[in-house]
KOLGUGU-89378 format. One record per residue (C-alpha): x, y, z. Coordinates in steps of 0.25 Angstrom, whole numbers, plus 5000, padded with zeros to 4 digits. Layout:
% residues N
XYZ...
END
This chain:
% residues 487
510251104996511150994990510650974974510350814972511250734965511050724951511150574952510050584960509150644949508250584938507550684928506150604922505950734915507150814911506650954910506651074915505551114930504551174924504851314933503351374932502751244939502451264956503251174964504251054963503750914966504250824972503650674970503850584979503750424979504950354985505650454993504650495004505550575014505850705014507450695018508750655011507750634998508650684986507250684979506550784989508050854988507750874972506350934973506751024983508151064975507051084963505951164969507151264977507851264962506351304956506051384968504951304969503951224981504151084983502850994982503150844988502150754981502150624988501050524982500650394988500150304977499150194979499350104967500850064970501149924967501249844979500349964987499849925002499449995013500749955020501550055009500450145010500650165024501950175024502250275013500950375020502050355034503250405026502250525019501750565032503150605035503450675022502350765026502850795040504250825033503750895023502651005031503951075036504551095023503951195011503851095003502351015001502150865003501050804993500850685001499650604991499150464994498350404983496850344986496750324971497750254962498450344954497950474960499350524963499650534949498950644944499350714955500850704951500550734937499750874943500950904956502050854943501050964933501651094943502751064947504151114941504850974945504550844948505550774958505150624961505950494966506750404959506550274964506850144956505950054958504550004961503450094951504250214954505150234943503850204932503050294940504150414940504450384925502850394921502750534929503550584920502150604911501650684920502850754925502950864916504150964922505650904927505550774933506650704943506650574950507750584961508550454968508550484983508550324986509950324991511450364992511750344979511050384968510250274959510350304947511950324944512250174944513150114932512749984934511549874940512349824952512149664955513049644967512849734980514549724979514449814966513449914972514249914983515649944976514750064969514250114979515550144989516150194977515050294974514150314987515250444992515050504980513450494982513450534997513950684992512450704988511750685000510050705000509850835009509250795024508050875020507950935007506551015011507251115020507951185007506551185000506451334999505151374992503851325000502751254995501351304994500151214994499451294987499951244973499451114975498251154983497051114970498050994970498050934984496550974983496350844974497450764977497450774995498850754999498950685012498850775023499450695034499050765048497750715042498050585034497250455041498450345034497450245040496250285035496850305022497650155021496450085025495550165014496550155003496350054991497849974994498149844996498049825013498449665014499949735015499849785028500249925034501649905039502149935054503350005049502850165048503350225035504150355034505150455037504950465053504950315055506050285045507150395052506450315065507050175060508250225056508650285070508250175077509050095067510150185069510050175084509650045085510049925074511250005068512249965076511849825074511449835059512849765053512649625063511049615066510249685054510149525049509549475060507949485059507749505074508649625076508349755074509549795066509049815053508649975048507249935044507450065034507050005020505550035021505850175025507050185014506050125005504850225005505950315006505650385019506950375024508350405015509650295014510450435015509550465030509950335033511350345028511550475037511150435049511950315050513250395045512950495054512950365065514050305061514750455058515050395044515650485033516250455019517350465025517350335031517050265018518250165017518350155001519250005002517849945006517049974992516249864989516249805004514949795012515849835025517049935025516850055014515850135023516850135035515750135045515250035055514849885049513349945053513650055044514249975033513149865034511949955034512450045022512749935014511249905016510750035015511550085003512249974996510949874996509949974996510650044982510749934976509349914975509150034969510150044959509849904954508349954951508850074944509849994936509049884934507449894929507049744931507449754946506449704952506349584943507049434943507649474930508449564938509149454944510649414943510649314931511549204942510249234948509149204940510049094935509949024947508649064951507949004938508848874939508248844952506748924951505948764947506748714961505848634970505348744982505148674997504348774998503348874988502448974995501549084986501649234988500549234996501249135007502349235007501649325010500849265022502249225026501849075025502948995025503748895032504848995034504649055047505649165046505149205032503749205036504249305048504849385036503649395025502949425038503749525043503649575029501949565027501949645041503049735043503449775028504849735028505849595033507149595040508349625030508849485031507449405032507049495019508149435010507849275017506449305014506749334999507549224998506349105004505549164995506449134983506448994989504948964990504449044979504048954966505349024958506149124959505349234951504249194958505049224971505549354966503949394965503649364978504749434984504249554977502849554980503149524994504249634997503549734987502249704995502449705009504049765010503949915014505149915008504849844996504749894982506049954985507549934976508149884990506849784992506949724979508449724980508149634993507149524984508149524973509349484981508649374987508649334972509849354968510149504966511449554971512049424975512849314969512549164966512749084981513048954980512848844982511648834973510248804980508848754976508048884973508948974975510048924966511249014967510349124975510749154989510249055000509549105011508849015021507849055035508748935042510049015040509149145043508749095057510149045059510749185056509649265063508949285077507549275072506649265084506149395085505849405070505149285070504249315082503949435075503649395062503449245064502049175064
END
């Protein structure tokens, strides 16, 4: 089995495993799938080097912030999965869904108390990074958070990147380099000693794990103390349906992904972000599978092109479009919030930005609506109602809609920081894929973040890019979208 990157590895507690413990566990919170998971891949590397069983410990927390019924849901699709993955493999899933705030901690700090490592994820942002630093109390034996967010490593920057160009530029330069040390497919199948339930038995005895060919997720929603006015989304969580949307992607909006994945009533868009998100699906799945339809290699990569958006993958214009989405864009937001620690805050902005925003936050507004408006999608913006409702329903917007729908509220919210709020609470509320260093790369542009000042300068938005529904509907076919989503 191929070792994981050392630029893939964090050690929390730099000390030797603590060889006379049972097993090596393996705590997962952002990663929920069992392939190309560099994390999954460094507990099994562990517990073969130990000589060692493998425990999986997957909790479901209840007291998350921003926690509905409609994550609830779709984290218990994507576990459901795990489980089925998992049953045919010797290592043990310890799938646990809280009924009481809090309950899954203890549980940790007992699983943590005999195991001879820890392995867990190292995701940047949301509560995760305070919650894997505070482990560290309990955690008493070697402790590693492992990067499996994407192709290249998140934690080996130089730099904050401001421009999407400069990202760019470092990534053709370095990404070759990166794709050497490629996740295994499925880094169970070298697991070689087998897991014995019996040394958790006085455990699971306390603390039920989930026990799927039994588990009612109705029942259990519906009698759980979590907010329910954020519906359960149609879209179905995990890894079944996410490799399902990507093949049908593949088969059927590829081909048009560079010329119609704008266009609201197409369906040419991958839809992946949720998926990607909850981490049920892998960027280095989806990079495979379109490499291997395109019959990309690293010899195609044209190095006179570093730096473009077209022309230094050497592939189709679908190719060179969706990877520049799927890496370029999608990094970005990660290393951003690993480099910088008020990511998520308007101090974060480019100072031109700010600037601009501040000298134009007292303009008079045609139009002011409260949060609770927004939400409602009650406004006189028929396409932006069709969005927030989109949102409220379904749990994600179009692409394009998504950043126009940033941008109005920008315009109608009483100033900018006030804006900035709202955009949160509404994509961290209701956006599957919310909470996410991509999701808050989306709000932040609309702001400012990873452009330039446009001219010429506007009421509101100052030197902020201009986006307007009129030009929207001028661009865009939007009848479908609209008898969809519309009132």
């Amino acid at each position: 089995m191929n070792l994981v990157p050392d630029n893939r590895i964090t050690a929390l507690k730099d000390i030797e495993p603590d060889i006379d413990k049972e097993f090596v566990l393996y705590w997962v919170i952002n990663f929920k799938r069992t392939s190309y998971n560099f994390a999954l891949q460094r507990a099994v590397e562990w517990a073969n080097k130990l000589n060692k069983p493998l425990l999986i410990f997957d909790p479901l927390i209840l007291d998350y912030p921003m926690s509905s019924v409609r994550f609830h849901k779709f984290f218990l699709e994507g576990m459901k999965d795990i489980d089925e993955n998992i049953s045919k493999t010797k290592a043990l899933y310890y799938p646990y869904a809280e009924e009481t705030p809090n309950a899954s901690e203890d549980l940790l700090t007992i699983l943590s108390s005999k195991a001879a490592v820890v392995v867990t994820d190292d995701y940047p942002t949301y509560f995760v990074p305070q919650m894997t630093a505070k482990a560290k109390g309990v955690i008493n034996t070697r402790y590693e958070i492992i990067d499996a967010n994407g192709l290249i490593p998140i934690r080996i920057a130089e730099k904050e990147y401001v421009r999407a160009h400069d990202f760019r530029r470092y990534m053709h330069k370095n990404l070759l380099d990166f794709l050497v040390d490629v996740p295994e497919e499925n880094p169970l199948n070298k697991l070689e000693v087998e897991f014995d339930e019996k040394l958790i038995k006085d455990i699971d005895s306390k603390w039920n794990k989930i026990n799927f060919n039994t588990f009612n997720q109705e029942d259990f929603l519906i009698n759980l103390d979590i907010d329910k006015t954020v519906k359960e989304s149609p879209i179905i969580g995990g890894y079944k349906k996410a490799k399902e949307r990507l093949d049908y992607f593949l088969e059927n909006g590829y081909n048009d992904y560079a010329t119609l994945r704008s266009h609201p009533s197409e369906d040419a868009s991958s839809q992946l972000s949720p998926y990607l998100h909850a981490g049920h699906i892998s960027p280095y799945e989806i990079f495979v599978k379109v490499n291997e339809l395109e019959s990309w290699s690293m010899e195609n990569v044209n190095p006179a092109f570093v730096g473009r958006r077209q022309g230094w993958w050497g592939g189709s214009e679908n190719l060179e479009s969706f990877f520049d989405e799927l890496i370029t864009w999608r990094e970005l937001g990660y290393h951003t919030c690993v480099t910088r620690a008020n990511y998520d805050q308007y101090s974060s902005l480019p100072e031109w930005a700010i600037k601009t925003l501040e000298e134009h936050a007292n303009d008079p507004r045609e139009y002011v609506y409260s949060l609770q408006q927004l939400v409602n999608s009650e406004t006189h913006d028929e396409i932006w109602n069709a969005a927030q409702t989109q949102l409220r329903e379904e749990g994600i917007i179009h692409n394009y809609l998504r950043m126009l729908w940033a941008k109005k509220i920008l315009e109608w919210a009483p100033n900018p920081k006030l804006a900035l709020s709202y955009m949160i609470d509404l994509n961290d509320r209701f956006a599957l894929d919310g909470r996410d260093p991509n999701s808050y790369s989306g709000v932040f542009w609309s702001l400012g973040r990873y452009d330039r000042a446009w001219g010429p300068e506007r009421k509101i938005y100052g030197k902020i890019r201009y986006m307007t529904s009129e030009n929207t509907a001028k661009k865009f076919k939007l009848g479908g979208y609209l008898e969809k989503y519309g009132s």
